[in-house]
C-alpha positions, 0 to 999 in steps of 0.5 A, a space after each residue: 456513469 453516477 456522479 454524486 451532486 454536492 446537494 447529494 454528499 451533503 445530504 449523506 454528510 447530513 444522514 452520517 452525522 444524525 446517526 452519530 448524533 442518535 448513537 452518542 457520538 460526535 462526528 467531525 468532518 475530515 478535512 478538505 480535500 481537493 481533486 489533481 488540477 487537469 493542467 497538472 495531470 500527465 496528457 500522454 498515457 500510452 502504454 509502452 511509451 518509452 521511460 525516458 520520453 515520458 519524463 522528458 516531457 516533466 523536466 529536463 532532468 535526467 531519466 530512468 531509462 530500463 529497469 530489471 526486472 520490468 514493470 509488472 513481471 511475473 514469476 521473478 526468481 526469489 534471489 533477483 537483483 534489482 537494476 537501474 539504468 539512467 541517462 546519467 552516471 549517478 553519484 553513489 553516495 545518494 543511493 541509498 535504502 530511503 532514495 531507491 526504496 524496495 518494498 517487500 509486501 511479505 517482509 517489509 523495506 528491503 536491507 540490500 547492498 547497492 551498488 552504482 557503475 556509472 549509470 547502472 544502479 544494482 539493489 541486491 536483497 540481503 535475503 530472498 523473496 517469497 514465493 509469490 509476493 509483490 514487490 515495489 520499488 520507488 526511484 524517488 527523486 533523490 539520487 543525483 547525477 555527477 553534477 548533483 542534478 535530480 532525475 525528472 521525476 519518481 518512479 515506481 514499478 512493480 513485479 510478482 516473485 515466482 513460485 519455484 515449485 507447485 503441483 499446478 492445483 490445490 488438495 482439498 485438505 485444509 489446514 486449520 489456523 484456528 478453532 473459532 466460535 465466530 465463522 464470520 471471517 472476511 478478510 484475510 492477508 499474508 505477512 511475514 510480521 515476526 521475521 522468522 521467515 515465513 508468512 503468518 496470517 492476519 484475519 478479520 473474524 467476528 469484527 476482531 482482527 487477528 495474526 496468527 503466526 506461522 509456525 514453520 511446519 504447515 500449523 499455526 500457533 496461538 493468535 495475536 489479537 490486534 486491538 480490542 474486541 468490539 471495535 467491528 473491524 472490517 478490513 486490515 493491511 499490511 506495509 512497512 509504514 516506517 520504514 524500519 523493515 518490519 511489517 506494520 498493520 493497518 486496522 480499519 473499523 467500521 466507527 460507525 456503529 462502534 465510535 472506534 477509531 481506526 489505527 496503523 499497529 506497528 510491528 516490533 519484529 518479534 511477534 508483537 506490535 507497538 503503540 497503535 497510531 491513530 489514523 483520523 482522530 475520530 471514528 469513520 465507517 471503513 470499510 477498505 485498505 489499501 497501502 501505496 507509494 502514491 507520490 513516488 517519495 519512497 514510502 507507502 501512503 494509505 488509501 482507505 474507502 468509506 461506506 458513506 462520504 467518499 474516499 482517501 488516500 493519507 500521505 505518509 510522513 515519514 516521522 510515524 504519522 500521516 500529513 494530508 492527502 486527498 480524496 478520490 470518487 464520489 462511489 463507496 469503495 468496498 475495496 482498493 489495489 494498488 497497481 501500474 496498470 499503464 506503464 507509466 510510473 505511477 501507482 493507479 488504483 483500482 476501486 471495487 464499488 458494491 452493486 456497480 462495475 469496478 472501476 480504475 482511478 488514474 494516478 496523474 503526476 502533479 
């Protein structure tokens, strides 16, 4: 396996900054970022190893014991409820939308009315999933118990809602979400961003990206630009950055070539977006996104790869911006997924590395 040396990632840092320098801009290197120490990472990664054995083993704090449904389910009915049992009866006043956080990647943070029955906590959505959309839900550390005692740790798990109906297989009849003088389309994801329902299409086209929204009837309707022409975007995501329940968008380009930033566009919920929210201050060349709950606290950080100097993961701070972080691989990410592919409770991640095999990078509890 190649590990780039600290002579090599200097060298690219060399090379990066005189191609800004022969392009006019300036290129500030991002701040320090340090690996898990290996005395803080988590030494049982067993899949299967029961919820509440595994936490013990973190604090002595109370455990999530069962969840409904479970990690990583398929095919979950759009109208589930979402269930949690603990070791301990919960106080219910500490229950609420913020500490038990439910993401609905096509719809954003859920509104639902929770309920608690002693060490059973009950999330029920106010309106169903989408047919095949990814759920995520964060038990953060800050329910309580009766005696105002915290659980172990986070946890975070995922499930996929079903599709009630289907013929099994596609047509070869495509429906057209635009007429486009550039056919370079590259990247491509669905969100439901104007609340009306259903899931409008977000695209990278030309180095532009655009939304064009569902009109309800198997057609689409005028497209959204997001953010100006000729910032070479190269990848896009959508998540509830703000937890206001609207689906926000994330907007990388390739500032390389371009001295563009890269932004988090937040939706108003009506079709329009906000303010964009500058994610490093500067350009960098990126080239992939990816939204995740990495720490457990309930809302989604942000993993981005670059074409040269590493990867990262921005820690969402809850107050419209990003505070910290961390970085991952020394490889070029050409593309990043987020998922608990052990069981564990953890959010690991997946990383696509062009020319080489791709590879899973675990996420360990600090």
């Amino acid at each position: 396996m190649y590990a780039p040396s600290h002579l090599h990632t200097h060298l690219l840092r060399v090379v990066f900054a005189a191609a800004l320098t022969l392009a006019g801009m300036h290129w500030t290197s991002p701040a320090p970022v340090h690996a898990t120490p290996a005395h803080n990472r988590i030494s049982d990664q067993r899949v299967g190893r029961p919820l509440a054995a595994r936490a013990a083993r973190l604090s002595t704090g109370f455990t999530l014991d069962a969840t409904s449904p479970v990690s990583n389910a398929l095919s979950v009915p759009l109208n589930t409820s979402i269930a949690l049992t603990y070791s301990a009866p919960i106080s219910a006043a500490t229950v609420t939308s913020r500490t038990i956080a439910v993401h609905s990647m096509m719809q954003g943070l859920v509104t639902a009315t929770h309920s608690v029955n002693a060490n059973v906590v009950t999330i029920t959505p106010t309106k169903p999933f989408l047919p095949g959309e990814l759920v995520w839900t964060s038990a953060t550390t800050g329910t309580t118990d009766l005696s105002a005692n915290a659980p172990s740790a986070s946890f975070v798990w995922q499930f996929n809602a079903g599709a009630p109906a289907g013929w099994g297989r596609l047509n070869n009849i495509g429906r057209p979400f635009g007429r486009l003088t550039n056919t370079n389309v590259n990247k491509m994801a669905w969100a439901d961003f104007d609340g009306d329902g259903d899931p409008d299409l977000a695209v990278v086209v030309g180095g532009q990206a655009k939304v064009y929204p569902n009109n309800g009837d198997g057609t689409f309707g005028v497209a959204v630009d997001v953010g100006p022409s000729g910032q070479n975007t190269t990848c896009l995501a959508w998540g509830d950055f703000n937890g206001d329940g609207f689906l926000d968008l994330a907007v990388g380009n390739f500032g390389l070539s371009t001295g563009a930033d890269s932004y988090v566009y937040p939706s108003n919920g009506d079709g329009t977006f906000g303010t964009p929210i500058s994610m490093f201050g500067g350009p960098l060349p990126v080239q992939s996104l990816a939204w995740g709950d990495v720490n457990g606290d309930g809302r989604l950080d942000l993993a981005y790869g670059l074409a040269v100097y590493g990867n990262y993961v921005l820690l969402n701070n809850g107050a419209g911006g990003f505070t910290g972080g961390f970085g991952f691989g020394g490889e070029s990410a050409r593309d990043l997924a987020w998922g608990d592919f052990n069981g564990d409770g953890h959010l690991d991640l997946a990383v696509a590395i062009g020319g080489w095999p791709p590879r899973t990078r675990q996420n360990y509890a600090q």
